[in-house]
C-alpha positions, -999 to 999 in steps of 0.1 A, spaced: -716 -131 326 -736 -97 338 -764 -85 323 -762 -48 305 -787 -25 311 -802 -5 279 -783 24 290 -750 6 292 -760 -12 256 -765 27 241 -731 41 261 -715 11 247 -726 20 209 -721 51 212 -688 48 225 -675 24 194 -694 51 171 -669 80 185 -639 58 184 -649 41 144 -658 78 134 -626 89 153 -606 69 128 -620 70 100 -616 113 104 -578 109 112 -578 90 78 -597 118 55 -574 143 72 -547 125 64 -558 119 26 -567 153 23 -536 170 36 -517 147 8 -537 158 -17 -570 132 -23 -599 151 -17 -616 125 -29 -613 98 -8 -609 120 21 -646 127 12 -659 95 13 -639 86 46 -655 116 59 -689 109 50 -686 76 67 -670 90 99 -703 114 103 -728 84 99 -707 67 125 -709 94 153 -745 86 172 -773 109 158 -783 138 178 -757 129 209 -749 163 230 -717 145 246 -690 170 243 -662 145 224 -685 134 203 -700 171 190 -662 184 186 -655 155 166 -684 159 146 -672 198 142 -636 187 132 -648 163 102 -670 186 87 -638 214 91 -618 187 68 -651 178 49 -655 215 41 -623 215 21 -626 179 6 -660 191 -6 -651 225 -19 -620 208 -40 -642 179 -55 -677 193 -59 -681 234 -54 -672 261 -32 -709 264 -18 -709 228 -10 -671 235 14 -691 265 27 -721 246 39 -702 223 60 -683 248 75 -716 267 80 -733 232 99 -693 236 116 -699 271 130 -732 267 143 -723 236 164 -691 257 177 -711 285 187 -733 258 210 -699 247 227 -693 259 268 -660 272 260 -635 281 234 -612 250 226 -597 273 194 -623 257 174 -642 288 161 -604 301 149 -597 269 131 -635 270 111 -626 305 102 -593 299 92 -609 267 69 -633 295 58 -608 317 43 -589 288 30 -616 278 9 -621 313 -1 -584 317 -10 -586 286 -31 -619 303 -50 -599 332 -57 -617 355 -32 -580 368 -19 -593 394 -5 -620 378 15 -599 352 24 -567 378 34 -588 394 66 -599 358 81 -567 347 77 -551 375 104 -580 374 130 -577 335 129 -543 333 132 -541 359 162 -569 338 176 -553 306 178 -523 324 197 -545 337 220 -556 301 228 -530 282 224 -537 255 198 -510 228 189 -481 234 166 -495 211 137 -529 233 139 -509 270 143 -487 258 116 -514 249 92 -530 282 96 -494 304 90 -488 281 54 -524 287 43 -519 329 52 -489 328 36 -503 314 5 -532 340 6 -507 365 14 -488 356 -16 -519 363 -41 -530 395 -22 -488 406 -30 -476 407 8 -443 387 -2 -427 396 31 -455 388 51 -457 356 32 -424 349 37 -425 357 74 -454 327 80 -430 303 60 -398 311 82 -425 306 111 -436 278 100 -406 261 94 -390 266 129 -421 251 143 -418 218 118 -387 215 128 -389 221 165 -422 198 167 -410 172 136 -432 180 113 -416 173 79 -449 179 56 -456 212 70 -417 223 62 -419 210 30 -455 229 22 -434 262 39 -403 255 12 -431 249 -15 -450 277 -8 -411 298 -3 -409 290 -42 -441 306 -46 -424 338 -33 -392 341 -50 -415 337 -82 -435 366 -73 -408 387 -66 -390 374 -104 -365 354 -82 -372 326 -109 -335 304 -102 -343 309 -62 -382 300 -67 -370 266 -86 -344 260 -61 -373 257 -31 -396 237 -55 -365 214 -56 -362 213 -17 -398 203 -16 -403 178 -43 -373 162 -24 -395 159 5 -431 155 -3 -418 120 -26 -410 109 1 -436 119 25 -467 127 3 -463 118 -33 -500 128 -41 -490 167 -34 -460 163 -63 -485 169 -91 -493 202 -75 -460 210 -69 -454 202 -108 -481 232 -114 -459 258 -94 -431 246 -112 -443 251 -149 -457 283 -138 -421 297 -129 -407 276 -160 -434 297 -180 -419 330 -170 -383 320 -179 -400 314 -210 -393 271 -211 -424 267 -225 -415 228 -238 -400 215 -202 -433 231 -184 -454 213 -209 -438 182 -198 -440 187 -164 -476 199 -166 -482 169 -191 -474 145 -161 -492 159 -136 -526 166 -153 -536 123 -150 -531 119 -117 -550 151 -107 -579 140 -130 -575 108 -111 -574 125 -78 -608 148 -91 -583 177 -71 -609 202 -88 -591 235 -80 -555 222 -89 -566 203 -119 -581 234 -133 -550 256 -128 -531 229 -139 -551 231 -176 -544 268 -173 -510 267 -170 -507 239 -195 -524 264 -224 -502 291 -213 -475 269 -223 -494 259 -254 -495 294 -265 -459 302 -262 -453 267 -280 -475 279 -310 -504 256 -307 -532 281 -303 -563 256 -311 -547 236 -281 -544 266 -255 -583 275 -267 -592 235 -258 -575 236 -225 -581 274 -219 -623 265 -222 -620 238 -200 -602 255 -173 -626 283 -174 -658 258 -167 -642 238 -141 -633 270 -125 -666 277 -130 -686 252 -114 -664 255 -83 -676 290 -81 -640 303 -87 -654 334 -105 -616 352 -104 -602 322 -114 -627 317 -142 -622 354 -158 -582 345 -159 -592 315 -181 -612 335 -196 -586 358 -207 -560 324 -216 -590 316 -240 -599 348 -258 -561 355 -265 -556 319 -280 -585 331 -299 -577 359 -316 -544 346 -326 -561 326 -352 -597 335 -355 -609 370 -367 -638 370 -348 -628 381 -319 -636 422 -317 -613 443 -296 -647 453 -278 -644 418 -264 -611 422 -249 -623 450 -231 -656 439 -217 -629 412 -200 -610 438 -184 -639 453 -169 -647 418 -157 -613 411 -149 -611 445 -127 -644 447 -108 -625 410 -97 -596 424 -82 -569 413 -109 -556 448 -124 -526 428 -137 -552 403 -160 -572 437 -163 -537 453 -180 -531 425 -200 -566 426 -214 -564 463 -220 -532 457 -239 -548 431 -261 -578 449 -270 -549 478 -285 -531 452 -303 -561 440 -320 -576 475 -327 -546 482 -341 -541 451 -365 -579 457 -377 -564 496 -388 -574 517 -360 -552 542 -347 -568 554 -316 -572 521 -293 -606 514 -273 -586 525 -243 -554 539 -229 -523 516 -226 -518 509 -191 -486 510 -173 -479 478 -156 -472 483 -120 -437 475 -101 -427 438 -102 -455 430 -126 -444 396 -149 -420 403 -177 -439 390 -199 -469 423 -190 -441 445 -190 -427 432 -232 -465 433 -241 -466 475 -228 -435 479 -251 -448 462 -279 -482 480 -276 -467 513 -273 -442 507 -306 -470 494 -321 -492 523 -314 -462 545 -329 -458 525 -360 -492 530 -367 -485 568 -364 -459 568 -385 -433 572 -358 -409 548 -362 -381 564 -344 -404 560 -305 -411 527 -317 -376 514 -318 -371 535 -288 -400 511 -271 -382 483 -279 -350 492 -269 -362 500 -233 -382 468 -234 -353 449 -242 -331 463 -218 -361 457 -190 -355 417 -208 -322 417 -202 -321 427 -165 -344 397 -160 -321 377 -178 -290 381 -156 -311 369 -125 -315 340 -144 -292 304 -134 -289 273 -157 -277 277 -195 -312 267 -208 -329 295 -183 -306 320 -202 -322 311 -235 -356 303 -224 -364 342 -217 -355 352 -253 -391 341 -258 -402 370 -240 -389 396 -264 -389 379 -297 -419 404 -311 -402 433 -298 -372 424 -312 -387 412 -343 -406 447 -347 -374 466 -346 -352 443 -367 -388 447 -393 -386 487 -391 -349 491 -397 -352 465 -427 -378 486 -444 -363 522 -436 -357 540 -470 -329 541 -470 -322 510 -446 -291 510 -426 -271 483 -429 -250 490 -397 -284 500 -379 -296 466 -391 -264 448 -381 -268 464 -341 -305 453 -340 -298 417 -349 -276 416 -321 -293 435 -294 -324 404 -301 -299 371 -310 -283 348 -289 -279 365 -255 -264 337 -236 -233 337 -255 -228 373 -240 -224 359 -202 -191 354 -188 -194 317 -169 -192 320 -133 -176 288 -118 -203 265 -104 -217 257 -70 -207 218 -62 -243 202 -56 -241 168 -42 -275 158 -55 -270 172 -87 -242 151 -91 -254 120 -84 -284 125 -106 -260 132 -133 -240 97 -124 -274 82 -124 -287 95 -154 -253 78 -169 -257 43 -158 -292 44 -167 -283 59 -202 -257 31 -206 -280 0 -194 -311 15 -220 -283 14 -245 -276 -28 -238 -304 -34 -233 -316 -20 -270 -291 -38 -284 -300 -70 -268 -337 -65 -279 -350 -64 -242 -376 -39 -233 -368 -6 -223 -398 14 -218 -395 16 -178 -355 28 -184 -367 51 -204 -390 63 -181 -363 69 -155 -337 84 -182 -366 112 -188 -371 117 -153 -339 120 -143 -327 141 -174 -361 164 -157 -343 169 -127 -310 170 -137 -324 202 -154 -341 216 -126 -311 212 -101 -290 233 -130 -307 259 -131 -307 267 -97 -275 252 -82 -259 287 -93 -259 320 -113 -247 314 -149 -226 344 -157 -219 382 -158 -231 397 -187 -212 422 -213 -224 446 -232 -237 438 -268 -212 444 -295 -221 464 -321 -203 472 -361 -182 498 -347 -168 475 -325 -167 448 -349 -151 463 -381 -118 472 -363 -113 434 -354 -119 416 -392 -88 426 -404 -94 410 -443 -125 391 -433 -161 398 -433 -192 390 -416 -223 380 -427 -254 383 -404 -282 363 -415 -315 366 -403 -355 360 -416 -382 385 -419 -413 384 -434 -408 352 -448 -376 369 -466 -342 357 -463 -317 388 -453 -279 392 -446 -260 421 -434 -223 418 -445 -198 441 -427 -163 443 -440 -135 466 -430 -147 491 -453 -185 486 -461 -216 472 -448 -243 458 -471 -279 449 -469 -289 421 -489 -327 404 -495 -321 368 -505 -352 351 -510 -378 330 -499 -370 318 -461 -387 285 -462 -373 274 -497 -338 281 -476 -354 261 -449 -363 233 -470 -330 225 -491 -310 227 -457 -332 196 -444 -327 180 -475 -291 184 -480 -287 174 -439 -307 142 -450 -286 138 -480 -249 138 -458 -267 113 -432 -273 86 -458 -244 88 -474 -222 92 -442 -213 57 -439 -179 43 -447 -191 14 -470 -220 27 -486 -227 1 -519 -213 21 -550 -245 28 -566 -266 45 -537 -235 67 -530 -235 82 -566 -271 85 -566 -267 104 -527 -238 124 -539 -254 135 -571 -285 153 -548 -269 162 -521 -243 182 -551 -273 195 -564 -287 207 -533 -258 225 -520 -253 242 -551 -291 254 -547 -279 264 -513 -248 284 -527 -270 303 -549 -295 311 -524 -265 321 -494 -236 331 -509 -237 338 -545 -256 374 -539 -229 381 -516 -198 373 -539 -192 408 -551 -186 421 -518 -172 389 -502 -145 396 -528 -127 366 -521 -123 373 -481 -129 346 -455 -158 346 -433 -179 348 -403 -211 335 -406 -240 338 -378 -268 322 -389 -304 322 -383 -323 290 -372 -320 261 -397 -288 281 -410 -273 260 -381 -274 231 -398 -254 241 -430 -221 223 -439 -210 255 -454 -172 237 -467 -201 218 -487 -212 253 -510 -194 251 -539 -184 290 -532 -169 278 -502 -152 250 -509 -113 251 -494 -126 288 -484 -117 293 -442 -152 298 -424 -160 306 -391 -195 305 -375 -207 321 -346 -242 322 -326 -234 363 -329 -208 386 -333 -208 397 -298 -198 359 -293 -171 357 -322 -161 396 -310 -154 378 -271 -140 346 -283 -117 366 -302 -106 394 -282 -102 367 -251 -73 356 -232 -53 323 -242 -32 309 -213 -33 276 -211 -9 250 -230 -21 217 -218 -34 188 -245 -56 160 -239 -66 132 -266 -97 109 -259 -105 78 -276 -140 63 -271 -152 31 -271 -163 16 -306 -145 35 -330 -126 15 -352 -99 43 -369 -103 59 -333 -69 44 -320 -49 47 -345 -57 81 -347 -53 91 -311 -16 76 -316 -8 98 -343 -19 128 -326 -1 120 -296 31 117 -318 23 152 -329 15 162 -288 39 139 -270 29 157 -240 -3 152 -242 -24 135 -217 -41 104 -234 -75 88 -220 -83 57 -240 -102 23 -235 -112 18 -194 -95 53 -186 -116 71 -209 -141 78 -187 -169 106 -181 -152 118 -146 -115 116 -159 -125 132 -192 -141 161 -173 -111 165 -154 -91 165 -181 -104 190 -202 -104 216 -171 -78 245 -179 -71 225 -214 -57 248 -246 -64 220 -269 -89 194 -264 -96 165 -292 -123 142 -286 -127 109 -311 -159 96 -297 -192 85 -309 -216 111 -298 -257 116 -302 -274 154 -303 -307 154 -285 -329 176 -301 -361 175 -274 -331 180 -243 -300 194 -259 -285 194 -232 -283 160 -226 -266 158 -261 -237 132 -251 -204 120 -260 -200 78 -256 -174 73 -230 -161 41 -213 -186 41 -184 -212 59 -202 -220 91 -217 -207 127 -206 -235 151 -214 -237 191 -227 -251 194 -194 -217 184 -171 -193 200 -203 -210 238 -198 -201 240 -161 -162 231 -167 -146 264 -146 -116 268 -172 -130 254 -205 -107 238 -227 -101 268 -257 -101 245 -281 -123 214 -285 -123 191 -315 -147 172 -315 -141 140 -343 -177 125 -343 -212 130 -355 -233 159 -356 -225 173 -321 -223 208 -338 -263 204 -343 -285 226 -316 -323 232 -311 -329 267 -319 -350 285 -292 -367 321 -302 -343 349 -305 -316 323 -321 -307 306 -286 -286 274 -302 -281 248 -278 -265 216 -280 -231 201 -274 -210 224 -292 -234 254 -282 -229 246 -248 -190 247 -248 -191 278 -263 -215 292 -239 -193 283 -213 -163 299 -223 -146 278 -249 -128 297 -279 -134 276 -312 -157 240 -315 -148 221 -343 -173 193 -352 -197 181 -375 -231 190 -384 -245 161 -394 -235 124 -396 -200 114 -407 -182 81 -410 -153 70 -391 -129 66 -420 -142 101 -432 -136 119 -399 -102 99 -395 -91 117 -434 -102 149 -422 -82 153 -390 -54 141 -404 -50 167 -431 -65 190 -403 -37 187 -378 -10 184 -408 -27 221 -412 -20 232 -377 17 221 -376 21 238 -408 10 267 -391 -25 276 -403 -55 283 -386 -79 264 -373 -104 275 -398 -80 276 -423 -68 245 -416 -101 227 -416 -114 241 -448 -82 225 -466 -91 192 -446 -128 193 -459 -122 205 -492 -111 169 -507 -146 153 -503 -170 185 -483 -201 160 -489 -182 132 -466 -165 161 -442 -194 184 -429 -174 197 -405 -177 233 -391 -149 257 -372 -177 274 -341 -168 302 -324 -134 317 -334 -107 311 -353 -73 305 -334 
């Protein structure tokens, strides 16, 4: 065996130090790039101690210059920005040293301004990012390299509002992933796409390329999903879903606290107490706003701090008063000298609204205009500063005039908007606005009952206005939907068979996530029409009336319009309303089954009496004079959802109609009726349910029957398509944290709110024979969704079903008498209310929509 020389022995060590710190680089770039900076730190620290000290051999000093590139960013993410820029500092100085240009110095400076981007320093970051980029064309550097650069311009581009210049680097970047198969880099491009359409209030289109990527990066880099979550929830926020982005938010925050991703973690907590705010917890949105702001901080993301700042002080002053209006404005200096005149407006504006709460009429400082494109959400809070101004002048007339241009602004957002629950979700935006005007026409002297009436419905339940369009098929959304099923039906055995369920549950409320995500994207909801208003109304009652309820103040109001008068009403304390509807909705659930024992059923039926006579007096019994025996239309207001109004003593046998708005009832009314076809469905598990499926189908022998293994979710879909009467005797569930995943029980699982809303020709009439489908969740601006909600929405006349639970005997009786009604030629609401009226406490069902 030959001897080595010394110099051989160091050739030979240094040689296995290059080729150890070789590897152990490709590995930090590769942890970094899927998002943990972490341990692409430590795996970078290691690769430098392997590379020989002090070597001048030209692989190793440009391997040496490309870990501390990566190391830079690893560094800058997990410690502070000064620590990414020292690297890159060591970086540049050991370029500058090389013979020739390898497209090195462009690919420190375009790490330089990425760093810089990520600290908030846009524009800093905006002028690297162009000479960089035109420097590594000029030398030619690899696809995966030039590709990098275009996504992290685009992203800077983005911030410093250059959407189609940001948009141009993604299109770029995706022909050179897929011309050089690079997946990650075309899912970053689609990511960073979503980022785009958000910018530019494209919310459905922005959710629809978040979808694309999360698709991808599961696969390929699961690490990156929680950051993708964080775009998400931010375009959630602006459609105003301030629950679904606290979920998503909710699951990203561990493993980016795991991951110590310092610049997405923070941003992550400021999204998170954005959606706090909007959800009403303001101690929670200070908590998370604070710790944003010193994470941000100790990064050296100065910008980025100021915008926590401003998340912090405005969770503040919502329930502290010692937050001056003087403060709000020393932030928007702060938040100006930074380069963030939208944060600086929004300051601004909140320094008004607070002078003016603490009585003064001339504001610290003028009320800026928001600029073109500038988030809904800055554009309601200029209207409501500017009514509020004039309020405070004693000029209620501009103020009203504020929010109906606000409103309007809303509602042009709003038919951008896909998915049923995107509809809703922007309400949230206008609900002071629209609670301001509906609060100055209520205390006019005289008020205006009519006035009143318009108001309610220019601020209530928007999505009922839309005219469905018929849905886009989506492949994947249908197999989630299929999936969510069978996992529904398997958590179901398996609770009945006592084994454990968590990780089904797991994968129920994932799935039900992105079953949610893919709707509201897959396709535009509707076409909107106009708002109806009480001259368009009155024409249509014809011997009925309608009674408009709505809260203010912590007052109880209705507006009753007849064909002849229109009437303003206070009733009472709200939250006493409030209260007796939960407790006579608790009442009807315990004594909804069939074989209660004797002596809990009197005791039951003796408070639940009482409470719904409480109710009567508090609802109706103001009203009586100028209900003057007529039947009605009721539109509630929140918990006014829940009412079994058959169950009022006033209203027992009485025909009632309720509707999420007149402009709904006014459009279910005035619709088109064309169909003829009848379906019957049995579900599983319902003992009375055959028996009464038979005699309905001896009433309807044409009708098409689905029963036992034929009653399935597809074939009841189906069914119901282009259906004039649909009746549906199956158990169902109303979800009240997903509404839309409210379900009826089928053969091979349950069919959801969620499939039902996107039927193109909607069955006119549904009857739904089970329990408590007619329950929604109430969203801000009186946005009801839920199973019977969601029919409506999508087109379907009149919902009959329950409000709360009901036994199977008891919903048997009822349709009986109900369809003995119909042949006889009544109404539906007629008919129901002689159905109901032999025992309304066992019978809380409710005619929705119209009456036909």
């Amino acid at each position: 065996m030959p001897l080595l020389r010394d110099t051989d022995v160091t050739a030979a060590t240094s040689r296995a130090g290059v080729e150890a710190a070789t590897a152990l680089r490709k590995r930090g770039y590769r942890a970094a790039s899927a998002g943990r900076p972490a341990d692409a730190a430590k795996l970078l620290r290691q690769a430098l101690r392997e590379l020989p000290a002090g070597s001048d051999d030209l692989e190793a000093v440009t391997l040496r210059i490309r870990i501390l590139i990566t190391l830079s960013y690893a560094e800058a993410e997990t410690g502070s920005v000064a620590d990414g820029l020292s690297h890159l500092g060591t970086a540049h100085d050991l370029v500058s040293a090389l013979p020739e240009d390898h497209g090195l110095p462009a690919v420190v400076q375009d790490q330089r301004a990425l760093i810089l981007h990520r600290a908030g320093r846009t524009e800093e970051a905006i002028a690297l990012y162009d000479e960089s980029v035109a420097r590594m064309e000029a030398a030619g550097v690899d696809a995966s390299t030039l590709s990098t650069a275009l996504v992290n311009r685009g992203l800077t581009s983005i911030a410093y509002g250059r959407p189609a210049q940001a948009e141009q680097d993604m299109w770029r970047t995706i022909a050179l992933a897929d011309a050089e198969d690079l997946p990650l880099m075309r899912a970053k491009a689609r990511n960073n796409l979503g980022d785009i359409a958000q910018l530019t209030g494209d919310v459905p289109t922005a959710l629809g390329h978040y979808e694309d990527a999360d698709r991808a990066l599961r696969l390929l880099a699961p690490d990156l999903v929680p950051r993708l979550r964080v775009d998400q929830a931010r375009a959630m926020l602006s459609a105003g879903l301030a629950q679904e982005a606290a979920e998503h938010l909710d699951d990203a925050l561990p493993v980016l606290r795991r991951h110590r991703v310092g610049q997405d973690l923070a941003e992550a907590e400021l999204a998170r107490a954005a959606a706090a705010l909007l959800l009403g917890d303001r101690p929670g949105a200070r908590e998370l706003a604070a710790q944003a702001q010193r994470r941000f901080a100790r990064r050296g993301s100065k910008p980025w701090a100021e915008v926590a700042a401003l998340t912090r002080l405005r969770a503040e002053a919502e329930y502290s008063g010692s937050v001056t209006p003087r403060r709000f404005d020393r932030l928007a200096a702060r938040l100006h000298d930074a380069g963030l005149p939208d944060e600086a407006a929004v300051a601004t504006m909140l320094a008004a609204r607070l002078a003016l709460r603490r009585g003064s009429r001339a504001p610290s400082a003028a009320i800026p205009v928001p600029r073109p494109g500038a988030p809904i959400d800055h554009v309601m809070l200029h209207h409501l500063c500017l009514a509020e101004r004039a309020v405070a002048a004693g000029d209620p007339g501009t103020a009203l005039a504020q929010a109906r241009q606000g409103l309007t602004e809303l509602g042009r957002v709003r038919d951008r908007m896909g998915g049923l629950d995107l509809l809703c979700g922007t309400a949230v935006h206008g609900r002071e606005l629209g609670d301001l005007a509906v609060s100055l026409t209520l205390a006019a002297t005289p008020p205006s009952p009519t006035e009143a009436f318009d108001w309610l419905e220019r601020t209530r339940a928007q999505v009922y206005r839309y005219e469905p369009l018929p849905a886009i098929d989506d492949p994947v959304l249908a197999r989630r939907v299929a999936e969510a099923r069978s996992v529904s039906r398997s958590l179901q055995h398996s609770r009945l068979d006592r084994r454990p369920v968590a990780e089904l549950e797991r994968r129920l409320e994932a799935l039900r996530q992105e079953v949610s995500r893919l709707g509201w994207h897959t396709s535009p909801w509707g076409r909107p029409r106009p708002v109806t208003t009480s001259a368009d109304v009155t024409p249509l009652l014809r011997g009925r009336a309608v009674v408009s309820y709505t809260r203010n103040d912590g007052t109880l109001h209705a507006v009753v319009l007849t064909d002849d008068t229109a009437t303003l009403h206070a009733l009472g304390p709200a939250d006493e309303v409030a209260e007796l509807t939960r407790q006579l909705h608790a009442d009807l659930d315990v004594l909804a089954p069939d074989h209660l024992p004797d002596v809990l059923a009197r005791s039951v039926s003796t408070s639940a009496s009482l409470r719904a006579a409480a109710l009567d007096r508090a609802l109706v019994h103001p009203l009586l004079r100028v209900l003057d025996g007529r039947d009605l239309v009721v539109v509630p207001t929140g918990v006014l959802y829940a009412v079994p109004w058959s169950a009022l003593p006033s209203l027992h046998g009485r025909p009632v109609v309720v509707a999420p708005s007149a402009t709904a009832w006014t459009t279910a009314t005035t619709g088109p009726r064309s169909a003829h076809r009848v379906v019957l469905v049995g579900g599983p598990e319902l003992p009375e349910g055959s028996a009464e499926i038979a005699a309905l189908h001896r009433a309807y022998p044409d009708a098409v029957v689905l029963e036992g293994k034929e009653a399935t979710a597809t074939a009841v879909l189906d069914s119901l398509n282009g259906t004039r009467l649909a009746h549906i005797a199956a158990h169902g569930t109303h979800a009240p944290d997903n509404a839309l995943f409210s379900k009826l029980e089928l053969f091979d699982g349950p069919l959801f709110a969620h499939e039902s809303a996107r039927l193109p020709n909607p069955p006119e009439q549904v009857v739904l024979a089970s329990c408590e489908l007619a329950l929604s969740h109430i969203r801000p601006g009186d946005e009801a969704l839920g199973f019977a909600g969601a029919m409506l929405a999508s087109g379907s006349r009149t919902v009959v079903s329950a409000v709360s639970k009901v036994g199977d005997k008891a919903a048997a009786d009822t349709m009986a008498l109900f369809y003995e009604g119909l042949a006889a030629g009544r109404t539906t609401a007629q008919a129901l209310a002689a159905a109901t009226a032999p025992d309304p406490l066992r019978r809380p069902f409710v005619c929705f929509g119209a009456d036909s």
